[in-house]
C-alpha positions as a Markdown table, in Angstrom:
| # | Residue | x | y | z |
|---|---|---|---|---|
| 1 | Unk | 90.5 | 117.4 | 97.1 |
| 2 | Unk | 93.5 | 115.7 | 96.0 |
| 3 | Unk | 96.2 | 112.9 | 96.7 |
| 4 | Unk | 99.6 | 113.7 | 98.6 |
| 5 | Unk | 102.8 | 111.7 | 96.6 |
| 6 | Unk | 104.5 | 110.2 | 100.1 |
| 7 | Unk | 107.2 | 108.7 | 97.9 |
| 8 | Unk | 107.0 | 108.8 | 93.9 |
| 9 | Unk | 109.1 | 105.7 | 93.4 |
| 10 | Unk | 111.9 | 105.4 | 90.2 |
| 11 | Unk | 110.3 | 107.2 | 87.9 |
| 12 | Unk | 106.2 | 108.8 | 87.7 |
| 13 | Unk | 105.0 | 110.1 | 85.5 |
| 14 | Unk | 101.3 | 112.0 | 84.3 |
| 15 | Unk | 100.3 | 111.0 | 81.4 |
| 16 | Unk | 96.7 | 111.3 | 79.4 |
| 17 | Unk | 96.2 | 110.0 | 75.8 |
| 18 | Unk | 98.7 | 112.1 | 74.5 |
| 19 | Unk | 99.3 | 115.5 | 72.7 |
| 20 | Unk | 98.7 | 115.5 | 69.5 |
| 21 | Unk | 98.7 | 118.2 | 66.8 |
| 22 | Unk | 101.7 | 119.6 | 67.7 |
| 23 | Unk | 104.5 | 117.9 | 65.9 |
| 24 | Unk | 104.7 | 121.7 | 63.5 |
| 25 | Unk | 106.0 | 123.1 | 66.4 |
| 26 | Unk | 108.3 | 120.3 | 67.8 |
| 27 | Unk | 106.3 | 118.8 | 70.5 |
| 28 | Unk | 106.3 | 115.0 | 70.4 |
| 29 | Unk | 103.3 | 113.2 | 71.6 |
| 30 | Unk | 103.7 | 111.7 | 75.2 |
| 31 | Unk | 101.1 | 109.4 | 77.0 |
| 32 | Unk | 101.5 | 106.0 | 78.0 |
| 33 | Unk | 103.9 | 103.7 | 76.8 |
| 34 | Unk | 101.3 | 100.9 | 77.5 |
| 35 | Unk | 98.0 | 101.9 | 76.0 |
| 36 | Unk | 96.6 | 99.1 | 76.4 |
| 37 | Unk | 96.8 | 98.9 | 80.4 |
| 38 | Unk | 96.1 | 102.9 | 80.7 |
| 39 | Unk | 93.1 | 102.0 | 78.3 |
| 40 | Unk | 91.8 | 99.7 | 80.9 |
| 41 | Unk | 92.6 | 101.7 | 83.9 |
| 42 | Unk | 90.3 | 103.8 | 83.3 |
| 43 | Unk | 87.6 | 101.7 | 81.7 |
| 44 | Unk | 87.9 | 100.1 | 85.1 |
| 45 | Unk | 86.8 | 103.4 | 86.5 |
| 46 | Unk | 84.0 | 104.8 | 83.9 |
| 47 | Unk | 86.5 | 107.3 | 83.2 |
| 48 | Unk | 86.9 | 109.3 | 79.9 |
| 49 | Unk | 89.2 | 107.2 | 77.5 |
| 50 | Unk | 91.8 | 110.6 | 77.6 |
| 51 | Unk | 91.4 | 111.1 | 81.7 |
| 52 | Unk | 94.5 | 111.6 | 83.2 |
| 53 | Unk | 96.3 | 108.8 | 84.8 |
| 54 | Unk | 100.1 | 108.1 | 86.5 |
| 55 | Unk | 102.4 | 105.7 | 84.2 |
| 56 | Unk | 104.4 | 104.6 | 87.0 |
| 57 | Unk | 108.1 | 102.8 | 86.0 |
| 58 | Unk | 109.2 | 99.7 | 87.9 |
| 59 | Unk | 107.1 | 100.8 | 91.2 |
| 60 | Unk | 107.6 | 102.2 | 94.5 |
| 61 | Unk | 104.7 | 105.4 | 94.4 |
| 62 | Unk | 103.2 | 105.9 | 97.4 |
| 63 | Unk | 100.3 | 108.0 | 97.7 |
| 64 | Unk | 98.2 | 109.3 | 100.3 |
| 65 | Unk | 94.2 | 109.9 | 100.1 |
| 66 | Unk | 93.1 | 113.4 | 101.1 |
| 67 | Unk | 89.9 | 112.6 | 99.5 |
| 68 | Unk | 87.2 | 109.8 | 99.6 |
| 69 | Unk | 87.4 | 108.4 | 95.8 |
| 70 | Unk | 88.1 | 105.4 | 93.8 |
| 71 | Unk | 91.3 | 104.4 | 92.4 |
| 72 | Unk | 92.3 | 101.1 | 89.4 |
| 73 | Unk | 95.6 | 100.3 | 89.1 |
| 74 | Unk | 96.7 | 97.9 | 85.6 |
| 75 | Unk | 100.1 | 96.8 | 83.5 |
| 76 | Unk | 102.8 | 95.5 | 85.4 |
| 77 | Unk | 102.8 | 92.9 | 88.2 |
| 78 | Unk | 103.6 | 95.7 | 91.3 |
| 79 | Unk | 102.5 | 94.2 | 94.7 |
| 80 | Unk | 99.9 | 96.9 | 96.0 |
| 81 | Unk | 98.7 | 97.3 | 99.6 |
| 82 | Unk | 95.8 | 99.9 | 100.3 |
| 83 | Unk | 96.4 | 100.7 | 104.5 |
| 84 | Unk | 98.6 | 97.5 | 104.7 |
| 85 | Unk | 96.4 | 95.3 | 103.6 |
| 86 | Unk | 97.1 | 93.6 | 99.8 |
| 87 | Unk | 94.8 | 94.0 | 97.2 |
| 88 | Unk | 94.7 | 92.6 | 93.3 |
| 89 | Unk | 95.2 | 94.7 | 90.4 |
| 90 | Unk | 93.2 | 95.0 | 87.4 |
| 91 | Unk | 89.9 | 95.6 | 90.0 |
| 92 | Unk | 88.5 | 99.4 | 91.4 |
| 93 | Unk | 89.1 | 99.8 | 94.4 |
| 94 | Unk | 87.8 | 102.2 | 97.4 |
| 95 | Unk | 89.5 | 104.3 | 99.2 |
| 96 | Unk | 88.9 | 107.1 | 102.2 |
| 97 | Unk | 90.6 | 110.0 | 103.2 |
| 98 | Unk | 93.5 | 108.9 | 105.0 |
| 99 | Unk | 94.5 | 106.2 | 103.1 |
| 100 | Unk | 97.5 | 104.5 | 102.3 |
| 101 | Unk | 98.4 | 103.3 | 98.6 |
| 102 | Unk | 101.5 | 101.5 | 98.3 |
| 103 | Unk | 103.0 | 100.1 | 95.3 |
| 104 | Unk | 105.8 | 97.4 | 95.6 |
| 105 | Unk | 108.5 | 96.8 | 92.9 |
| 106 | Unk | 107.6 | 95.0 | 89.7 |
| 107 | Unk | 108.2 | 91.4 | 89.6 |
| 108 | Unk | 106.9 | 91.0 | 86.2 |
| 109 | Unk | 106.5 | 93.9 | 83.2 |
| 110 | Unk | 107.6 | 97.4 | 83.8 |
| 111 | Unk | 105.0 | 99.9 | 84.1 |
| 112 | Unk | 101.7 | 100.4 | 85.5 |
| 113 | Unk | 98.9 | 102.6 | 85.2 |
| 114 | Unk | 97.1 | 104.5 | 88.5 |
| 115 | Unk | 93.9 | 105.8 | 87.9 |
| 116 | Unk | 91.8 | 107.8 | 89.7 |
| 117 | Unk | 87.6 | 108.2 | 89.1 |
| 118 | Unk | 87.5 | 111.3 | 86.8 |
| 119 | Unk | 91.3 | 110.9 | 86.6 |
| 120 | Unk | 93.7 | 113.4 | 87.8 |
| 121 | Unk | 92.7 | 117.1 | 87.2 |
| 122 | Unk | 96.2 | 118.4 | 86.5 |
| 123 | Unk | 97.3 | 121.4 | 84.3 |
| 124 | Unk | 96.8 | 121.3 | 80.4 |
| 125 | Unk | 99.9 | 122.3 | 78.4 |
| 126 | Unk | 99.2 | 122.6 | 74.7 |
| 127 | Unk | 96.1 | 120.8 | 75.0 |
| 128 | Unk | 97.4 | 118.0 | 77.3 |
| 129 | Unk | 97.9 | 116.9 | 80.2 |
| 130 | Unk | 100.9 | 114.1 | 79.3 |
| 131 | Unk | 104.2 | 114.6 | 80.9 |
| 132 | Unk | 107.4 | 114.8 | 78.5 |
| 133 | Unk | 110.4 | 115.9 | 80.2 |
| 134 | Unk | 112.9 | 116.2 | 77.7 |
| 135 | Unk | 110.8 | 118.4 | 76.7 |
| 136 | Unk | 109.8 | 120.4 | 80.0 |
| 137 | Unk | 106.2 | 120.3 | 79.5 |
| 138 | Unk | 102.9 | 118.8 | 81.1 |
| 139 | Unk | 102.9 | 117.4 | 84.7 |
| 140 | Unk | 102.6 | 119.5 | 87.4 |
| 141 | Unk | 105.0 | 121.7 | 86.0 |
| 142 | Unk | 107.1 | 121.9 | 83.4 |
| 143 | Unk | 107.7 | 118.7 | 82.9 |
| 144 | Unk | 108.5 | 117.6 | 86.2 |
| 145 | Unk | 108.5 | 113.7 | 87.3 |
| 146 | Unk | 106.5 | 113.4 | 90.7 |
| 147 | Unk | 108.6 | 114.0 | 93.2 |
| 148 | Unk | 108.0 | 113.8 | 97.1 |
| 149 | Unk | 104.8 | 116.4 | 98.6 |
| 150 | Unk | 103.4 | 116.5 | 95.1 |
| 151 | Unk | 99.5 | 117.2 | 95.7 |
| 152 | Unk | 97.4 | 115.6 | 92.8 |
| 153 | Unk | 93.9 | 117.1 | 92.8 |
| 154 | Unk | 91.1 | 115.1 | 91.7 |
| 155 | Unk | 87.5 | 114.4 | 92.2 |
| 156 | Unk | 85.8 | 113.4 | 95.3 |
| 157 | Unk | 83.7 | 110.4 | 94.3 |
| 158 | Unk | 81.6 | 108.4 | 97.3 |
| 159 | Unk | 80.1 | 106.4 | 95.6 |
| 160 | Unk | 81.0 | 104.2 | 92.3 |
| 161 | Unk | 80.3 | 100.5 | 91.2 |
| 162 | Unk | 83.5 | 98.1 | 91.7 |
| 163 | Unk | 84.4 | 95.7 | 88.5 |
| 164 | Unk | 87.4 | 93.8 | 88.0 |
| 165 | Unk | 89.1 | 92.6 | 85.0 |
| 166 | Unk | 88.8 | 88.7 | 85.0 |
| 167 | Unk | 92.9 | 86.9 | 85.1 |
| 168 | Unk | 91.8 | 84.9 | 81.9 |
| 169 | Unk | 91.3 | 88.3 | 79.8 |
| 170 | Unk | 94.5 | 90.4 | 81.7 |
| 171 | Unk | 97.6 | 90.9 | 79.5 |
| 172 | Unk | 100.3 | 88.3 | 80.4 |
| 173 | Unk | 103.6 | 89.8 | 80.5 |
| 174 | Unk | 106.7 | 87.9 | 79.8 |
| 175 | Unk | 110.4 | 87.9 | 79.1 |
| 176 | Unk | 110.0 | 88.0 | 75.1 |
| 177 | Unk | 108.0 | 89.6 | 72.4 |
| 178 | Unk | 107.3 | 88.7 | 68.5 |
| 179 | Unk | 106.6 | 92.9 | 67.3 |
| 180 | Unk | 104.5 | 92.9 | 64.3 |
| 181 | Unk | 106.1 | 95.3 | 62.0 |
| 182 | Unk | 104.2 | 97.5 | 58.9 |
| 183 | Unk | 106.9 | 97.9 | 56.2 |
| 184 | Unk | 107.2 | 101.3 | 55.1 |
| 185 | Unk | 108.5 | 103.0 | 52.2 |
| 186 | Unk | 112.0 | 103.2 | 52.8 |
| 187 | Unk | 112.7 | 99.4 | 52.9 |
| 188 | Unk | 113.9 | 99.2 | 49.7 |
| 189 | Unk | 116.7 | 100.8 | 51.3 |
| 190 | Unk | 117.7 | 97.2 | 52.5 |
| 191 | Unk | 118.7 | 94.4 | 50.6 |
| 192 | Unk | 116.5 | 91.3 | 50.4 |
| 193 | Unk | 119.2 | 89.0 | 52.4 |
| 194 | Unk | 119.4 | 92.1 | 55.1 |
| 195 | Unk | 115.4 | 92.4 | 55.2 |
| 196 | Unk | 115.6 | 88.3 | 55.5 |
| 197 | Unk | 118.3 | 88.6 | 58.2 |
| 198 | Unk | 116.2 | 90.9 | 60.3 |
| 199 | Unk | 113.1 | 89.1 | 60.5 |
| 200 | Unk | 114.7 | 86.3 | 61.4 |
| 201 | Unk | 116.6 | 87.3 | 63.9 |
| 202 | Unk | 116.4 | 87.6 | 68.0 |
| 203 | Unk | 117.3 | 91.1 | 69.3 |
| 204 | Unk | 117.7 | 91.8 | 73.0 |
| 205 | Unk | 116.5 | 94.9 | 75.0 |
| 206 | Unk | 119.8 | 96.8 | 75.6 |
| 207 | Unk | 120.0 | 99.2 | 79.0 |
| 208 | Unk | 119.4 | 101.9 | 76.7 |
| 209 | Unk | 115.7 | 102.4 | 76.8 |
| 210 | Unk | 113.7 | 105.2 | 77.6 |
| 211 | Unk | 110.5 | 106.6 | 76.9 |
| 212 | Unk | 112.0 | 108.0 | 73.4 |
| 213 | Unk | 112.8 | 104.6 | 72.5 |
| 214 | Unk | 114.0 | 101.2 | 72.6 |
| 215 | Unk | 118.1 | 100.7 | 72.1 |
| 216 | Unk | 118.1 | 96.9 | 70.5 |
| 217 | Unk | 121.4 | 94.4 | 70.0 |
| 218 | Unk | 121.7 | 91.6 | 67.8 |
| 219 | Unk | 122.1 | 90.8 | 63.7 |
| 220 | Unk | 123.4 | 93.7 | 62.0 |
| 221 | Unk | 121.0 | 95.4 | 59.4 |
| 222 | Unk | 122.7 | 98.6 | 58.4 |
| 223 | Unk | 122.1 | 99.5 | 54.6 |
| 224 | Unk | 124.8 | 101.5 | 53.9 |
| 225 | Unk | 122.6 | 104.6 | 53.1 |
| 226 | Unk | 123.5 | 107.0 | 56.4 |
| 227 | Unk | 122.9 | 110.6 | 54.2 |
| 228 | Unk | 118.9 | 111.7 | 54.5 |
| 229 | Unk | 116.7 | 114.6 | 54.9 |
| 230 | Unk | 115.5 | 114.8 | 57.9 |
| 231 | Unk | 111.5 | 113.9 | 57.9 |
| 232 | Unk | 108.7 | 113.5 | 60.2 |
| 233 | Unk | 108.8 | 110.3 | 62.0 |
| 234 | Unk | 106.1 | 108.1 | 63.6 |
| 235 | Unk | 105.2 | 106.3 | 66.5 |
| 236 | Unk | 107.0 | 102.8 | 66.4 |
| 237 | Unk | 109.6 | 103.8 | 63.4 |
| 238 | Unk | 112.3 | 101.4 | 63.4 |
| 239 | Unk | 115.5 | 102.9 | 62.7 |
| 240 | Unk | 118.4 | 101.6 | 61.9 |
| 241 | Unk | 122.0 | 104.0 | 62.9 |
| 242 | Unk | 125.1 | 103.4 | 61.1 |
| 243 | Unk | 126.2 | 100.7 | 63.5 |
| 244 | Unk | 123.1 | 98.1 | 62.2 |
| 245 | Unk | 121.3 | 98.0 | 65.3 |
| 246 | Unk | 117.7 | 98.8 | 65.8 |
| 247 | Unk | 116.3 | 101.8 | 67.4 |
| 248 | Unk | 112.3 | 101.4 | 67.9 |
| 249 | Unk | 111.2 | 104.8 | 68.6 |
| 250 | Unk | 108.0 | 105.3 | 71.0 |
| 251 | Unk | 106.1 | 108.2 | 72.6 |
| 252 | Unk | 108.7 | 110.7 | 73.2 |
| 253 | Unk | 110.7 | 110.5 | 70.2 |
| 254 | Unk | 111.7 | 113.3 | 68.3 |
| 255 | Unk | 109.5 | 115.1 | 66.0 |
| 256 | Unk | 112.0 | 114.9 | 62.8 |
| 257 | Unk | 115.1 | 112.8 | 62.1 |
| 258 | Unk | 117.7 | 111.2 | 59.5 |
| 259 | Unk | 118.2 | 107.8 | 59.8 |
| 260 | Unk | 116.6 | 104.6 | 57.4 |
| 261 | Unk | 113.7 | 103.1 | 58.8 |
| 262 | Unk | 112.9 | 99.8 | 57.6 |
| 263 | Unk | 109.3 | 99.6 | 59.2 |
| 264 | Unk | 107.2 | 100.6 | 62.2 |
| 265 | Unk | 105.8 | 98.2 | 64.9 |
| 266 | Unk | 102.1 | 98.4 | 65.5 |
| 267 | Unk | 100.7 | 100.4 | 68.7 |
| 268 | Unk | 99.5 | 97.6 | 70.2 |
| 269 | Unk | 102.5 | 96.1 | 69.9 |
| 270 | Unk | 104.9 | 98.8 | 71.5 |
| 271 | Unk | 103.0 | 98.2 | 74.3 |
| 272 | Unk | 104.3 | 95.1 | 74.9 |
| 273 | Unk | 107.8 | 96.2 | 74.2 |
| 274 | Unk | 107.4 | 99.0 | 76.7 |
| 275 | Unk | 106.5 | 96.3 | 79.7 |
| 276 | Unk | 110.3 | 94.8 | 78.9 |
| 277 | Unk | 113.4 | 94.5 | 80.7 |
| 278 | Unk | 117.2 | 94.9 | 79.7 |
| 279 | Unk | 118.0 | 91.9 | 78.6 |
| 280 | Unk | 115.0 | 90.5 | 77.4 |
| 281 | Unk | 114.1 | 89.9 | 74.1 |
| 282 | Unk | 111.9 | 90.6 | 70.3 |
| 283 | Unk | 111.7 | 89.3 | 67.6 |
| 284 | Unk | 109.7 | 91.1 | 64.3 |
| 285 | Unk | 107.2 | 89.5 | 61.7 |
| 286 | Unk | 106.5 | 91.4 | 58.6 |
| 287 | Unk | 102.7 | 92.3 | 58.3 |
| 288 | Unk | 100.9 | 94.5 | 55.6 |
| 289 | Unk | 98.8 | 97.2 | 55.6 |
| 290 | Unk | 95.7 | 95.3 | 55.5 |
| 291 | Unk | 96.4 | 93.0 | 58.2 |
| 292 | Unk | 97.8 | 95.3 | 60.4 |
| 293 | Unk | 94.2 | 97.1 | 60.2 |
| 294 | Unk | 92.5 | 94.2 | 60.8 |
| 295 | Unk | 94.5 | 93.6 | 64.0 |
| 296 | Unk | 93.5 | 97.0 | 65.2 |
| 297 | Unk | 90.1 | 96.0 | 64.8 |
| 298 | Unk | 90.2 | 92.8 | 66.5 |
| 299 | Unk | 92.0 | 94.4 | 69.3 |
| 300 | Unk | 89.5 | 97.4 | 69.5 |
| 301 | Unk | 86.3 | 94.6 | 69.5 |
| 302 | Unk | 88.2 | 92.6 | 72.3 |
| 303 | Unk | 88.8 | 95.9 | 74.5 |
| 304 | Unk | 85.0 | 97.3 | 74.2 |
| 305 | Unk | 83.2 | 93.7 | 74.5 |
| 306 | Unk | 85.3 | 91.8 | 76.7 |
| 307 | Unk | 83.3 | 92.2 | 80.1 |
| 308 | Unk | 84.3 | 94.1 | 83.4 |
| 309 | Unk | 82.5 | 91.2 | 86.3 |
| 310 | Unk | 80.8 | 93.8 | 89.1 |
| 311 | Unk | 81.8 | 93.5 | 92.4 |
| 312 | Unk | 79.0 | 93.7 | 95.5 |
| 313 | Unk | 80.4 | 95.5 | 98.3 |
């Protein structure tokens, strides 16, 4: 019971939740870039929040059904056709053995999420089943991206009730992003005019982004401190290299590193950074501790009340 990968487009990739508990022996976390769309993937399914889903880069995955199942598909705008025939995103859908799934080229955000009901019952590695190949680990196999003939076991699942995720409540991806950023301890580091200079400033997406981070250009905002220890760094850390310009770091960052950070951006809101292009662009507003929280919150309320509408077949 599985899928066949026909074609696995740019770049796809397994990822679950995450790995976590690991960082003592220099394993970053993994999982999807976009938590928010992998999130509703799988809600979209009734699957476990952590099931296994494919984070799939700028499109192009084709996959064939050896197994009659449902599949949800969420994040970026990629044109998808189940046996030649279009169908929306955001919305479960059927499919038989035999079937075609084709996903086009995105035309607006970056990645997208395919899940499958029970999600995909790959390998666990340390716990996980998130792909990180720098680090050759998860996947298939060591690390590997999907490449063509893959098989992708998972569940055979006749029967399931369809929902779809109303347009008013799906994510609206664009060509700019206002990152809300927690301040962290090291920002004394930086002068009040550079702090000032920074949050005022527009920084554009650079072609130097991956899933261990986000290469930025704009306003300088080096501090003139460049000697650390090295220390544990977290999800969204913003640091800042001897040239000034902003590195925000994401899921497959390094475990330990040197540089001034003057901040982190929220989860939620590297998930909008992760659905932008070279060339696009951020800006970052200051928020505390406190708000930050109650952002969380909000954002957790909206994801677990906002209703799925059930389709009839």
């Amino acid at each position: 019971m599985s899928m066949l990968v026909a074609q696995p487009g740019l770049l796809s990739l397994l990822q679950d939740a995450g790995r976590f508990g690991a960082h003592h022996i220099g394993l970053t976390n993994g999982g999807p870039l976009d938590q928010q769309a992998f999130a509703w993937a799988n809600r979209l399914l009734g699957n476990d929040a952590n099931a296994c889903a494919i984070e799939v880069s700028f499109g192009g995955l084709q996959l064939q059904a050896q197994v009659d199942t449902y599949i949800a598909i969420t994040g970026a705008d990629m044109p998808l056709q189940i046996d030649g025939v279009a169908q929306p995103l955001w919305t479960s859908h059927r499919v038989t053995a035999g079937s075609k799934i084709s996903l086009g080229f995105a035309q607006q955000g970056t990645r997208a999420y395919v899940a499958v009901a029970g999600g995909w019952q790959t390998p666990h590695s340390f716990g996980s089943r998130s792909t990180v190949v720098r680090e050759k680990i998860g996947g298939l196999s060591n690390g590997a991206k999907l490449t063509d003939n893959d098989l992708l076991a998972c569940n055979a699942t006749p029967s399931l009730q369809r929902y779809t995720l109303e347009q008013d409540h799906q994510p609206q991806y664009g060509s700019h992003a206002d990152l809300h950023v927690v301040l962290g301890y090291q920002q004394a580091l930086f002068n009040p005019s550079t702090q000032r200079r920074f949050f005022t400033s527009t920084y554009t997406m650079t072609d130097r982004a991956d899933r261990m981070g986000m290469r930025l250009e704009g306003a300088n905002v080096a501090c003139g401190t460049q000697q650390m220890l090295s220390e544990g760094i977290c999800h969204g850390a913003i640091q800042i290299p001897a040239d000034g310009q902003p590195i925000v770091l994401l899921n497959d960052r390094q475990t330990i590193g040197g540089y001034p950070k003057i901040g982190s951006v929220m989860g939620q809101d590297t998930a909008r950074l992760a659905q932008l292009r070279p060339g696009d662009t951020v800006t970052f507003t200051p928020v505390d501790i406190h708000d930050a929280h109650n952002l969380n919150a909000l954002a957790a309320y909206r994801f677990h009340n906002t209703p799925l509408h059930a389709i009839d077949e």
